[in-house]
C-alpha atoms as an extended CHARMM CRD file, in Angstrom:
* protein
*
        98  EXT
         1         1  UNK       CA             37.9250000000       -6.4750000000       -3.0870000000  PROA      1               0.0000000000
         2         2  UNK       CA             39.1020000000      -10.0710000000       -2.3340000000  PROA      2               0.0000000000
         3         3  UNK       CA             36.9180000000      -13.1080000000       -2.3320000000  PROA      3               0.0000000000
         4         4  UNK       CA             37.4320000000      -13.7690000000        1.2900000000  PROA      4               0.0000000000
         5         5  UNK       CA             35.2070000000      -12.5180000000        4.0340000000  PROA      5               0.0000000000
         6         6  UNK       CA             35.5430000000       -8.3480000000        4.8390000000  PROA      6               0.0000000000
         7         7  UNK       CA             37.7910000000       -8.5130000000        8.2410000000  PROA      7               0.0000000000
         8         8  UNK       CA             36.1770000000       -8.1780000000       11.3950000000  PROA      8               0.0000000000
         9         9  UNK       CA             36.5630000000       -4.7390000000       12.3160000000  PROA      9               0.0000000000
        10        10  UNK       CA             35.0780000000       -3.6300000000        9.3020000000  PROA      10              0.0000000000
        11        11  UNK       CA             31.8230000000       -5.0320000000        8.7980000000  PROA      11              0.0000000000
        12        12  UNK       CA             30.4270000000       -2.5460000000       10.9420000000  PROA      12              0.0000000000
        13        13  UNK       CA             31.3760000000        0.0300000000        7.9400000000  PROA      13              0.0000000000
        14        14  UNK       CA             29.1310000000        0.7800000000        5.2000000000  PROA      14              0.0000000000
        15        15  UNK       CA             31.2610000000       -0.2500000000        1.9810000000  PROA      15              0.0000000000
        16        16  UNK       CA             33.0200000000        2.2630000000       -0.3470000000  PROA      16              0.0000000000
        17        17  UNK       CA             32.1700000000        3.2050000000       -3.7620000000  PROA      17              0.0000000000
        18        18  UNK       CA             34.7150000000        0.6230000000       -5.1190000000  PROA      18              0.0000000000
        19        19  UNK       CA             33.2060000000       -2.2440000000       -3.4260000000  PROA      19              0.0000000000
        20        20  UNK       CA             29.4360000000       -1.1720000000       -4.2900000000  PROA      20              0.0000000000
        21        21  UNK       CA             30.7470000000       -1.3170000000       -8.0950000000  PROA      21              0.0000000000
        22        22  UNK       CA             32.1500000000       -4.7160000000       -7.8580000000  PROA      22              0.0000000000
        23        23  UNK       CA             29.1890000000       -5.9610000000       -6.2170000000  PROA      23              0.0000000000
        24        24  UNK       CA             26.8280000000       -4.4090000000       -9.1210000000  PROA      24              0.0000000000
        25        25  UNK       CA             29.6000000000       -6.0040000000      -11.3100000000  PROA      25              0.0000000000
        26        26  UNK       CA             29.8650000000       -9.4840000000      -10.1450000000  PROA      26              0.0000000000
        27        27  UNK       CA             27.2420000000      -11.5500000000      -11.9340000000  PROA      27              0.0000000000
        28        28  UNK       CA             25.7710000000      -13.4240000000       -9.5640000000  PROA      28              0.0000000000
        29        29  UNK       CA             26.2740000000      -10.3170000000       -6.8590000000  PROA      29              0.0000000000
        30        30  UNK       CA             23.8050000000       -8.5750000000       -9.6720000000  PROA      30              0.0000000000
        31        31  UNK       CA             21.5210000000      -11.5410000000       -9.7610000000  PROA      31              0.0000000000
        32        32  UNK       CA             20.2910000000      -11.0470000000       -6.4390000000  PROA      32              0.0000000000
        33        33  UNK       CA             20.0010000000       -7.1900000000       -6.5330000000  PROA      33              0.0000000000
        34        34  UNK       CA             18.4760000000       -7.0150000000       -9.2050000000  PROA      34              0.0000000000
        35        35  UNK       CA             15.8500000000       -9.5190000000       -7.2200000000  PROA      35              0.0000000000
        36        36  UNK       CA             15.9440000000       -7.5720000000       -4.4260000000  PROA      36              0.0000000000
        37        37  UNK       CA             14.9550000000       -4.3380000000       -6.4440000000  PROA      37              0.0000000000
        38        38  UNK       CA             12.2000000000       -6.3990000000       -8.0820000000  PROA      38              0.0000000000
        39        39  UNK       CA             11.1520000000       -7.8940000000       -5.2180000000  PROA      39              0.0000000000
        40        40  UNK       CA             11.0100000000       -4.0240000000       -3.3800000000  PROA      40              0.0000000000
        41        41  UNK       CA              8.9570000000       -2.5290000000       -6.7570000000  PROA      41              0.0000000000
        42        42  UNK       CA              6.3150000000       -5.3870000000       -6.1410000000  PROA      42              0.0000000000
        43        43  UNK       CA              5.9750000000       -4.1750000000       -2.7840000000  PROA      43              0.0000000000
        44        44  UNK       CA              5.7930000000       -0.8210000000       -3.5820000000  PROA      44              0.0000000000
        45        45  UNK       CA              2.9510000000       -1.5390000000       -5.8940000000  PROA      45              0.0000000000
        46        46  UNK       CA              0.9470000000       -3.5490000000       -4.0260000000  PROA      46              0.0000000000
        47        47  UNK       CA              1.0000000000       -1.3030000000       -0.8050000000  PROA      47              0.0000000000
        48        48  UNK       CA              0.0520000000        1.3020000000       -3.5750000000  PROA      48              0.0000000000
        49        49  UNK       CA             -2.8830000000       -0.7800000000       -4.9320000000  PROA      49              0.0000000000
        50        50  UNK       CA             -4.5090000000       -1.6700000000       -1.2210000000  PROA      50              0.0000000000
        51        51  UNK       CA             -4.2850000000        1.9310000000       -0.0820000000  PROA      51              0.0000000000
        52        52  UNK       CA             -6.3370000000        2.5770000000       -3.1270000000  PROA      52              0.0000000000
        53        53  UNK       CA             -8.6640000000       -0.3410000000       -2.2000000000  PROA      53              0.0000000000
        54        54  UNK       CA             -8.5570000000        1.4120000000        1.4730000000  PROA      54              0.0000000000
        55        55  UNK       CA             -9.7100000000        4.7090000000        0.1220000000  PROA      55              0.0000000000
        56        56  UNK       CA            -12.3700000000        3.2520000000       -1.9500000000  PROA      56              0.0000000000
        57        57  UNK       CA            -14.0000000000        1.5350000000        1.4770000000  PROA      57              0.0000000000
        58        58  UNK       CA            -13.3300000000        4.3600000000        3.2610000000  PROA      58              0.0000000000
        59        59  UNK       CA            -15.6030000000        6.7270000000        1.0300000000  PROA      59              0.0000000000
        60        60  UNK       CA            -18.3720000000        3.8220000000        0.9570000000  PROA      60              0.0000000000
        61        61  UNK       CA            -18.4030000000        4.1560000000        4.5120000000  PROA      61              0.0000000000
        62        62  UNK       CA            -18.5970000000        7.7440000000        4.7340000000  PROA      62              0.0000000000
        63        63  UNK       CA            -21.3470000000        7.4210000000        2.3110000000  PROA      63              0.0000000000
        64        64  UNK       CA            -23.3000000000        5.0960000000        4.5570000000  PROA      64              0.0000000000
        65        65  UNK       CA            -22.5270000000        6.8590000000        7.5770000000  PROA      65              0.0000000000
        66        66  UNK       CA            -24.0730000000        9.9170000000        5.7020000000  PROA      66              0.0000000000
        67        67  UNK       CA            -27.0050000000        7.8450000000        4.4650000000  PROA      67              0.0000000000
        68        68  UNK       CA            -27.8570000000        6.2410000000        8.2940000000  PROA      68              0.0000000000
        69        69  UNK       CA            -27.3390000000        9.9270000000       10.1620000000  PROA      69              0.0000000000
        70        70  UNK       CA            -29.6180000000       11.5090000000        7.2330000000  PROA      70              0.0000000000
        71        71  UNK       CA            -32.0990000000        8.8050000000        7.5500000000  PROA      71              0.0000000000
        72        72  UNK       CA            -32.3130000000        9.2850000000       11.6830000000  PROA      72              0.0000000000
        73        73  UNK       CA            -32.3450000000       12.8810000000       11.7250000000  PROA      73              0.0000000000
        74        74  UNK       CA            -35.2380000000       13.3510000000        9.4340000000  PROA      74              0.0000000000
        75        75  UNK       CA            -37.6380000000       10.4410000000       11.2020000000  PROA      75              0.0000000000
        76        76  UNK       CA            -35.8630000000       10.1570000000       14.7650000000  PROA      76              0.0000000000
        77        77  UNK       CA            -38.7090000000        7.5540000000       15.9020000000  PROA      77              0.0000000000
        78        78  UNK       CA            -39.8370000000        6.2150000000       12.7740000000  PROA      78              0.0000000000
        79        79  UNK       CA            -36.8290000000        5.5820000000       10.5320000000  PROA      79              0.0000000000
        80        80  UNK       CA            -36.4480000000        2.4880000000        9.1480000000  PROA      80              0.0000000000
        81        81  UNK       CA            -33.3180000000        0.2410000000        8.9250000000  PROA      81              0.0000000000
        82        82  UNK       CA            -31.0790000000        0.6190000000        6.0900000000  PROA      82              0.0000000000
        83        83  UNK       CA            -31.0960000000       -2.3060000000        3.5770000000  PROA      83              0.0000000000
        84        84  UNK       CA            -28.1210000000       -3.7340000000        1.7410000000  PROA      84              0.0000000000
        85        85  UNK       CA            -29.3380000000       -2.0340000000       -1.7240000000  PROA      85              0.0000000000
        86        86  UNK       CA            -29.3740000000        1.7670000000        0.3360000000  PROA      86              0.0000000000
        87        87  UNK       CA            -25.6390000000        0.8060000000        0.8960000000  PROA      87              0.0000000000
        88        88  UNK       CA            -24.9440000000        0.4520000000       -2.7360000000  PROA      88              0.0000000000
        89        89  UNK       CA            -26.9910000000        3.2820000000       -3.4640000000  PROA      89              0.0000000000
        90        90  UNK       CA            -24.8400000000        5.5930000000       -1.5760000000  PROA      90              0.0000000000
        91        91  UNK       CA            -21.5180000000        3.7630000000       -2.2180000000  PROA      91              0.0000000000
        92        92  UNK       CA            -22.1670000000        3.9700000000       -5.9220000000  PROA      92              0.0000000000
        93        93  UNK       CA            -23.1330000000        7.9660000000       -5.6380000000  PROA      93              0.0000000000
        94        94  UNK       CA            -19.8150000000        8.7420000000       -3.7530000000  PROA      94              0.0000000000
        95        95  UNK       CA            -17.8080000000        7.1600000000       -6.2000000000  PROA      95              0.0000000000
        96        96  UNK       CA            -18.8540000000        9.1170000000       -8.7770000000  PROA      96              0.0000000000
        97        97  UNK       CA            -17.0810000000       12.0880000000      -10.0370000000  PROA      97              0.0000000000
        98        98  UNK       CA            -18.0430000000       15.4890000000       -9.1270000000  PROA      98              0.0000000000
C-alpha cells in the first residue's frame, strides 16, 4: 500500500487483509488503534459499571414500592407516610443475599 491517498473509487471498499496488516504494522497507524481499542474497553466498562449502579436503584425502588403498597394495604385510612430511614430499611433488606 502506497503512502498516497486510496483512489477515489475505492474508498467506498472495505480494505483487504494486506492493507489491515500494514496498518497494524505502521507505528504510528498502531498508535492510534491501539487508542482506539483502549478508548472502546473504557467504554465498555463504564456502561458495564452504571448498568450495575442502574440495577442497584432499580431494586431499592422495588423495595420501596413494596414497602409504600404494604404499608397502604394494611391501614388504607390510617397509614402513615414513609420516612427517609423506612427507605433504607427496605433498600438495605433487598440488597441482601437470599
Amino acid at each position: 500500500m502506497s503512502q498516497a491517498s486510496p483512489e477515489p473509487q475505492h474508498r467506498d471498499q472495505p480494505p483487504g487483509e494486506d492493507e489491515l496488516w500494514e496498518a497494524i504494522a505502521d507505528p504510528s497507524r498502531r498508535k492510534v488503534l491501539d487508542l482506539i481499542l483502549a478508548h472502546g474497553r473504557a467504554m465498555a466498562h463504564a456502561a458495564q459499571v452504571m448498568a450495575a449502579a442502574a440495577a442497584r436503584w432499580d431494586s431499592r425502588l422495588d423495595a420501596i414500592k413494596r414497602l409504600a403498597e404494604a404499608s397502604a394495604h394494611a391501614n388504607p385510612l390510617t397509614s402513615a407516610p414513609l420516612t427517609s430511614t423506612d427507605a433504607v430499611q427496605a433498600g438495605s433488606a433487598s440488597e441482601k443475599p437470599g
